[in-house]
C-alpha positions as CSV (number, residue, x, y, z in Angstrom):
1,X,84.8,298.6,68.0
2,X,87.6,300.6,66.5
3,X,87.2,303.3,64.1
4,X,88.8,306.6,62.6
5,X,87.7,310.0,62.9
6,X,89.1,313.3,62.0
7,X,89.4,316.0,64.5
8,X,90.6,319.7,63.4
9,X,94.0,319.7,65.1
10,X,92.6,322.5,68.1
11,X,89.6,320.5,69.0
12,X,91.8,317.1,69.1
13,X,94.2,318.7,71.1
14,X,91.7,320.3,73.9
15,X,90.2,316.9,73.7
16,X,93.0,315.2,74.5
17,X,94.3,318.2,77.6
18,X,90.9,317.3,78.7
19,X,91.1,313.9,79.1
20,X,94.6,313.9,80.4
21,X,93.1,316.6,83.5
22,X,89.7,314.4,84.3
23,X,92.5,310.7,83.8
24,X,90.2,309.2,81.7
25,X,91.1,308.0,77.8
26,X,90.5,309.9,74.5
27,X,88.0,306.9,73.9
28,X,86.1,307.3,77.2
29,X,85.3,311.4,76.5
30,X,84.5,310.7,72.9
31,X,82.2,307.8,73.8
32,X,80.5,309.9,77.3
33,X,80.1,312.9,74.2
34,X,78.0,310.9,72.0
35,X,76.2,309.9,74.4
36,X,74.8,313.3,75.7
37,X,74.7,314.7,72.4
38,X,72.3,311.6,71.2
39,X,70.3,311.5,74.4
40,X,70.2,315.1,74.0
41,X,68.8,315.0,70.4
42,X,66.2,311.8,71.4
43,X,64.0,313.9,74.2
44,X,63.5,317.1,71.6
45,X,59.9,316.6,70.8
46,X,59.6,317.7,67.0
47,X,57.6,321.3,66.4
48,X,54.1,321.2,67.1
49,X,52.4,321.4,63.6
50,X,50.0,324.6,63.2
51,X,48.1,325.0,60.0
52,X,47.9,328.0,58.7
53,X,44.5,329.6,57.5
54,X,43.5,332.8,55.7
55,X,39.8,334.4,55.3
56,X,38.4,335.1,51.7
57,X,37.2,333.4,48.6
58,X,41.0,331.7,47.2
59,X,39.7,328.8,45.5
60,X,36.9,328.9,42.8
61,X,34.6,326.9,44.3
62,X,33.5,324.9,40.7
63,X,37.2,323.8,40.6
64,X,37.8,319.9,40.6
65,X,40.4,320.2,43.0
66,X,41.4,316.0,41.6
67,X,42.1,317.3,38.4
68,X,45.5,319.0,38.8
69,X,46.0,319.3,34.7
70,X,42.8,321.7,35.3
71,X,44.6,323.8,37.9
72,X,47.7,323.8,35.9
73,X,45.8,325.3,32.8
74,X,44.1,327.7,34.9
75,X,47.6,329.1,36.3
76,X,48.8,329.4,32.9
77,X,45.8,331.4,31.8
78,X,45.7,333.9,34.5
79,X,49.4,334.1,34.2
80,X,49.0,334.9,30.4
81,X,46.3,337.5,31.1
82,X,47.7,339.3,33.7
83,X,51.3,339.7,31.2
84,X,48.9,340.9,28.6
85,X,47.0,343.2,31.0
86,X,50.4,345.2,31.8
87,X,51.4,345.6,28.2
């Protein structure tokens, strides 16, 4: 398949010295890059997940944790009180 790329003009031109030394095309580096950079990217394992947990009371424990319109309210109010508390 054919296709265009743009190179910055240092990168082409080390590419293309580079080539030239090892007597092998532009197309054949290019194509032999790709394919260690993707290989390279396929064997990473993604981060192992770790939840995070704190001690202490955080959540009331009478709150309907389903009802988020609740929660939201909640916020709002404690948010309103602790403005008014520093006034």
């Amino acid at each position: 398949m054919r296709t265009t790329i743009s190179l910055p003009d240092p990168l082409f031109e080390n590419a293309k010295r580079y080539a030239e030394e090892h007597r092998i095309t532009l197309s054949v580096l290019v194509e032999d890059a790709l394919r260690c950079r993707l290989a390279e990217q396929s064997t990473e394992a993604p981060p192992e997940f770790q939840l995070v947990t704190v001690r202490g009371k955080l959540v009331n424990p009478e709150l309907d944790l389903n009802r988020t319109s609740m929660l939201l309210g909640l916020e709002d109010e404690e948010r309103f009180l602790n403005a008014n508390a520093r006034r």
